[in-house]
C-alpha positions in Angstrom: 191.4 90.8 95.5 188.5 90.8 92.7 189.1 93.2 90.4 186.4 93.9 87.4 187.4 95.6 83.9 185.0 97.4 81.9 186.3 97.8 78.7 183.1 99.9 76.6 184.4 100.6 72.7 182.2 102.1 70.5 179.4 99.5 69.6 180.5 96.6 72.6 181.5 96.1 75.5 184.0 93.8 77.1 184.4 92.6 80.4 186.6 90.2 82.9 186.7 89.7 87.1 190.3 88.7 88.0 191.6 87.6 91.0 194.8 89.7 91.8 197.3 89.7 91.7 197.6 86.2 90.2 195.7 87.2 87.4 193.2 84.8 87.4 190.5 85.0 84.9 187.5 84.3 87.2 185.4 85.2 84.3 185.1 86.8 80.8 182.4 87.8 78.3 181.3 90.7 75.3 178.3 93.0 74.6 178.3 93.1 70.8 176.3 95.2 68.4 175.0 97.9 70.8 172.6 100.0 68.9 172.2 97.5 66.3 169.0 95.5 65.5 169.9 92.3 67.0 173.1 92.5 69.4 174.4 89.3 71.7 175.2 88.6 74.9 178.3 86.0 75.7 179.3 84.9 79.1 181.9 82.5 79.9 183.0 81.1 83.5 185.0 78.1 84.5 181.4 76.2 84.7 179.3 77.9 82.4 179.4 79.4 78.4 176.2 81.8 77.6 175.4 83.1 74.3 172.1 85.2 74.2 170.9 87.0 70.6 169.1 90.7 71.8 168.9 94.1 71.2 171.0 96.1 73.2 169.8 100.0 72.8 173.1 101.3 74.5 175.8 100.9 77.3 174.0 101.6 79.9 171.8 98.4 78.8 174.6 96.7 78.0 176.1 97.1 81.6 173.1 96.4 83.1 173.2 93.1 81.4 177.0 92.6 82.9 175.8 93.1 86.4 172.8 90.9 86.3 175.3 88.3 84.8 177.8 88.2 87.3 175.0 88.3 90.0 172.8 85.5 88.5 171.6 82.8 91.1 172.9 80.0 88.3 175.6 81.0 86.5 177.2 84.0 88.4 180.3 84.1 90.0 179.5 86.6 93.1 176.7 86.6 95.7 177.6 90.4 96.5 178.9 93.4 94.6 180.4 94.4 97.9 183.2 91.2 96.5 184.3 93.8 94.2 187.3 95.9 95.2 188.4 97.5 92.2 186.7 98.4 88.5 189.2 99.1 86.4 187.7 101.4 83.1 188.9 101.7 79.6 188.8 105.7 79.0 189.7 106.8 75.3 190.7 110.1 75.3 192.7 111.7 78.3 194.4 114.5 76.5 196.8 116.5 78.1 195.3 116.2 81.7 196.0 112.5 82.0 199.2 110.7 81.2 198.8 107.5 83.5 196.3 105.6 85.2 194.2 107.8 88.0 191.8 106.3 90.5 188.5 108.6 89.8 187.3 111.3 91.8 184.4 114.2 90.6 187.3 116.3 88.9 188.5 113.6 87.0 184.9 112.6 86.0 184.8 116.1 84.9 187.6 116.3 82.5 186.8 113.1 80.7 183.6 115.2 80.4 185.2 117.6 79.3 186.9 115.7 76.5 183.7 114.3 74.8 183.6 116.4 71.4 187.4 114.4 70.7 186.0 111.2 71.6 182.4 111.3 71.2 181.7 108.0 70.3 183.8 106.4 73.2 184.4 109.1 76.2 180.4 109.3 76.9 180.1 105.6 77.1 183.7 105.3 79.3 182.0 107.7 81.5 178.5 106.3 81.4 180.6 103.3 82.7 181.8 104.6 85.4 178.5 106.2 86.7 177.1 102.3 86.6 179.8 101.1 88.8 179.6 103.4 91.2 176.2 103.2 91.8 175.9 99.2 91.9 179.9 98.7 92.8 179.8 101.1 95.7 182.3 100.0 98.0 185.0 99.4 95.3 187.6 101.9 94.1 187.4 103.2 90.5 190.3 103.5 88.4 190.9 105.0 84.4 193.1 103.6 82.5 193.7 106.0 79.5 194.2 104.6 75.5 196.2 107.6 75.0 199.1 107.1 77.8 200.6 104.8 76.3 201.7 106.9 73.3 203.2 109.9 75.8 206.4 108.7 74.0 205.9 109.7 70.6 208.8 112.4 69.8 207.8 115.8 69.6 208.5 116.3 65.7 205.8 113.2 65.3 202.8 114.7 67.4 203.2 118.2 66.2 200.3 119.5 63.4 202.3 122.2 60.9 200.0 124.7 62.0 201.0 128.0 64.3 202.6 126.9 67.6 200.1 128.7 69.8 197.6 126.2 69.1 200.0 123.2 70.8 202.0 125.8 73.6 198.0 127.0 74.5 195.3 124.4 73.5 197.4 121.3 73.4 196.5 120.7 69.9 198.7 117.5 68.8 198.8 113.6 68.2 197.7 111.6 70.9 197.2 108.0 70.1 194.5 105.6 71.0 194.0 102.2 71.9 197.4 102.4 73.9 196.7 99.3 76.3 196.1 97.2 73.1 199.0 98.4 71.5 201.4 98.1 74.7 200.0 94.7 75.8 200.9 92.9 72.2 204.3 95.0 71.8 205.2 93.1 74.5 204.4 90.0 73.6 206.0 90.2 70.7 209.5 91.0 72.0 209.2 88.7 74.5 208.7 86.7 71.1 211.4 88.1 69.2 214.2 87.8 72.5 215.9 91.2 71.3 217.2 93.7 73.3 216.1 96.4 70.3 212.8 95.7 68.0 211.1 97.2 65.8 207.6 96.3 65.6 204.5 97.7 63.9 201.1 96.6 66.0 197.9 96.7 63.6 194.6 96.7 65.5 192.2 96.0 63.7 187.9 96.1 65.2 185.3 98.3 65.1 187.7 101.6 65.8 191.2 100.3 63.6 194.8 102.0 64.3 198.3 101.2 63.7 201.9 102.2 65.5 205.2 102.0 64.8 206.7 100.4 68.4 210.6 100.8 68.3 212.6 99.2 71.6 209.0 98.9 73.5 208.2 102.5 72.9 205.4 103.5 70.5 207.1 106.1 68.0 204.2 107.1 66.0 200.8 106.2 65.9 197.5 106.6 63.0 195.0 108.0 65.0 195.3 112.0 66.3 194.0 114.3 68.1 191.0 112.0 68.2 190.4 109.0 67.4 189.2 109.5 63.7 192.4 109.6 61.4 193.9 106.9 60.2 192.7 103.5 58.9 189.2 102.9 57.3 187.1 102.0 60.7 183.5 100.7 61.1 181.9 104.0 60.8 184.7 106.3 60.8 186.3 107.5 57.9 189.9 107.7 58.4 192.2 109.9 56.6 190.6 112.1 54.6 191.7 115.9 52.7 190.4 118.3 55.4 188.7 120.7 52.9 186.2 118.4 52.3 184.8 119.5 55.4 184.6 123.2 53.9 182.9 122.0 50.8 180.3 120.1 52.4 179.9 123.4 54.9 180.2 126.2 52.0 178.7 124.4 49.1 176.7 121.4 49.8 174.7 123.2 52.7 175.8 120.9 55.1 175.8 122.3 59.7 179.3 121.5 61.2 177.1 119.1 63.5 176.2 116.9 60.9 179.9 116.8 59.4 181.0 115.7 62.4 178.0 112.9 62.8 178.9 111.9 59.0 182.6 111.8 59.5 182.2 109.4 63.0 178.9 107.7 62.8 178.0 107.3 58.7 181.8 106.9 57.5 184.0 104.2 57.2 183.1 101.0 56.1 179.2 101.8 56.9 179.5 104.7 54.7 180.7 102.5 51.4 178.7 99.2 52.0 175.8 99.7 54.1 177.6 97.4 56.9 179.5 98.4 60.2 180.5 94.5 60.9 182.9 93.0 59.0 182.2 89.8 59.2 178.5 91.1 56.8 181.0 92.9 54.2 183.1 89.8 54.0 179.9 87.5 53.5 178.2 89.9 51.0 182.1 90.6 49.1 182.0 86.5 48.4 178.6 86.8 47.0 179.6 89.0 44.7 179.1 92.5 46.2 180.5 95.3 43.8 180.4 97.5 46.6 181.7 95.4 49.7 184.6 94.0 47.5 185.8 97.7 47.0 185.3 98.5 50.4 187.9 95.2 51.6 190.2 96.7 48.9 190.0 100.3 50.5 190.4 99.5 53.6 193.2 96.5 53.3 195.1 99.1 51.2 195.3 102.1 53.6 197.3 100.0 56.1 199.4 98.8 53.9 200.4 102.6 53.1 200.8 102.6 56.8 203.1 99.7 57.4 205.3 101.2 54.8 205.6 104.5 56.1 206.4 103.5 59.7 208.9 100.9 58.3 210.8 103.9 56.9 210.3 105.8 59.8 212.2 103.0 61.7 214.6 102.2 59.3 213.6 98.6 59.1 210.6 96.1 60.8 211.6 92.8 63.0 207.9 91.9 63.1 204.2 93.1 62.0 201.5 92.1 64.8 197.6 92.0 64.0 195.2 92.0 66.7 191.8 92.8 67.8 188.2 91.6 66.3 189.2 91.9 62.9 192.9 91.5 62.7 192.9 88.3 65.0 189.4 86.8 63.0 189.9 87.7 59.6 192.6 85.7 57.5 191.0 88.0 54.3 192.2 90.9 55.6 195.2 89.6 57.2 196.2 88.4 53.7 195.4 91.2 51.4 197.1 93.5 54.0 200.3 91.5 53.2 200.1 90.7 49.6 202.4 93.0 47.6 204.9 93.5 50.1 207.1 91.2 49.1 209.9 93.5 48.3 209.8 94.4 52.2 210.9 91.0 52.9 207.4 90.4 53.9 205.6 86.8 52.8 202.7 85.4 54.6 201.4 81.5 54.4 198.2 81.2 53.0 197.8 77.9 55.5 198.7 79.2 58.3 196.8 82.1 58.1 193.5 80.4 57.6 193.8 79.0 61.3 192.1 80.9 63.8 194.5 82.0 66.9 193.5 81.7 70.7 197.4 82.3 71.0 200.2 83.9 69.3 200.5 82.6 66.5 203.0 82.7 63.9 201.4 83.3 59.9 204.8 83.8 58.1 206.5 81.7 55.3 209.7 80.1 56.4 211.8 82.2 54.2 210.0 85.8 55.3 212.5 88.1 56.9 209.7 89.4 58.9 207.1 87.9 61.5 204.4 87.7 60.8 202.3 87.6 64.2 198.6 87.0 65.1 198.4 88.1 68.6 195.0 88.1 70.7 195.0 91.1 72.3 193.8 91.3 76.3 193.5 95.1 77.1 191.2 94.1 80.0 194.2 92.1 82.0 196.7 95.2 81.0 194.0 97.7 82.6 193.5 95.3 85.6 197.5 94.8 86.2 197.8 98.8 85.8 194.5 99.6 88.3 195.6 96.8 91.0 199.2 98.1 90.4 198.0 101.9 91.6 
């Protein structure tokens, strides 16, 4: 059975067509850069490696571009969508209407609809890739897989806000968690690597959209991002944690409409807001030329997860291993290093040597004499999304 994953984050999307359920990669590729000035366009199959430089204006481009790919005369790996039998979908935010993975019907369409102003920069463009599917994939069966399911198992005195109960017993106001299938998918790698019965793990993903969760026994325990997917770490555009009245101030003294807040807070924030740059990979090259602003920006944003490893070692009593995964925390052996620097104390010590190698595997970046791992782990959310969709 073919099964396709669309897996749209906020600025790219990323795709694979499996053959399950051996879970053969028939093949793989990325969108990059949507809405940027010049985004790319990679491709990879067992015969053929594409890279193409373009603008991409959104998703909907961007999944155009996926189906003419797969469908090309030279390079593509079906003659007929009708091959197809299953897209599996990355959806961010399935609040308290979805705790597992659902095949998609109108009503479910609906409530991820419905769930767009706590996910605005990733539920629109989950949907959006849906819609595409089933108008060019119409014979296959569309299934959600939801970022927030995996984190169903944080404790209740861990996803509660201190503010009057109503708000959690009526609205479901609490912690949710995102990028669940990442975090689940290198959790278990990692104590498949560690061969312990109990573990206690913190996963740090680390791209576009960053989070971090404490994993204790295979269960995620607590988790950065909250009730949507804007708390937390310093992200591309995002801002992170910040002291909520700052949103009053810029209302009820700098003039500002709660719109624009929100557009500030998700879209002009983060690491775009202090440098200029939403890629990493531009801070990092301007920080060595000598960028005041860029180098301060690394600083702020290496700093805030190591707040976060601490406070979720305490919450576990302890750490067997720290993972780092995604664009970022698989790519960039800057970040990976500053993260650790400092923690020393935590039994913590990375290898400068063997961090500067680039992972296509997990790959160990710890001194011999750390008492924790240290573990680069590529993440594949697209093969946990097609396991769970062929799976239902």
């Amino acid at each position: 059975m073919k099964v396709l994953v669309l897996n749209s984050g906020s600025s790219s999307i990323k795709y694979q067509l499996f053959t399950m359920p051996e879970e053969k990669v028939i093949c793989s590729g990325l969108i990059e850069r949507i809405g940027l000035e010049e985004g790319a366009v990679h491709y990879e199959s067992a015969n053929d490696d594409v890279t193409e430089h373009v603008k991409i204006e959104n998703h909907r481009v961007g999944l155009e571009k996926v189906v003419a790919l797969l469908l090309d005369e030279k390079i593509g790996v079906i003659s007929s969508t009708d091959e197809i039998e299953i897209v599996g979908h990355r959806v961010v935010h399935g609040g308290s209407s979805f705790t597992r993975t659902t095949e998609v019907t109108e009503e479910v369409k609906s409530k991820i609809e419905d769930l767009f102003s706590l996910a605005p920069q990733h539920n629109p463009a989950n949907l959006e890739g849906i819609k595409v599917a089933e108008a060019i994939f119409t014979k296959a069966k569309q299934v959600a897989v939801f970022d927030t399911a995996f984190h169903q198992s944080i404790p209740e005195k861990a996803y509660t806000y201190a503010i009057p109960k109503k708000f959690v017993t009526e609205s479901k106001i609490r912690l949710y968690g995102f990028h669940g299938t990442s975090h689940k998918y290198v959790s278990e790698k990692a104590i498949e690597y560690l061969g312990k019965n109990e573990s206690k793990i913190v996963t740090v993903h680390l791209g576009n959209g960053c989070s971090i969760s404490a994993v204790q026994n295979g269960k995620s325990i607590d988790h950065s991002l909250g009730f949507g997917p804007v708390t937390g770490l310093v992200m591309g555009t995002r801002s992170g944690d910040i002291d909520h009245t700052l949103i009053f101030y810029l209302v009820n003294s700098l003039g500002y409409k709660i719109d624009e807040v929100n557009t500030l807070l998700q879209k002009e924030s983060g690491m775009y807001g202090l440098t200029g740059y939403s890629d990493l990979r531009d801070i990092e090259a301007e920080a060595s030329k000598g960028n005041k602003d860029c180098q301060l920006a690394l600083d702020i944003n290496t700093y805030r997860i190591k707040k976060y490893i601490g406070s979720y070692i305490a919450a576990m009593n302890g750490v067997d291993a720290i993972v780092f995964t995604a664009g970022i925390g698989e790519n960039s052996s800057l970040v990976r290093e500053k993260v650790c620097e400092g923690l020393e104390f935590f039994g913590i010590e990375i290898d400068t040597n063997k961090n500067s190698v680039r992972a296509k595997e997990l790959t160990e970046i710890h001194t011999e004499n750390s008492k924790v791992k240290l573990l680069v782990i590529p993440t594949n959310e697209e093969l946990e999304i097609a396991k769970q969709a062929f799976a239902l």
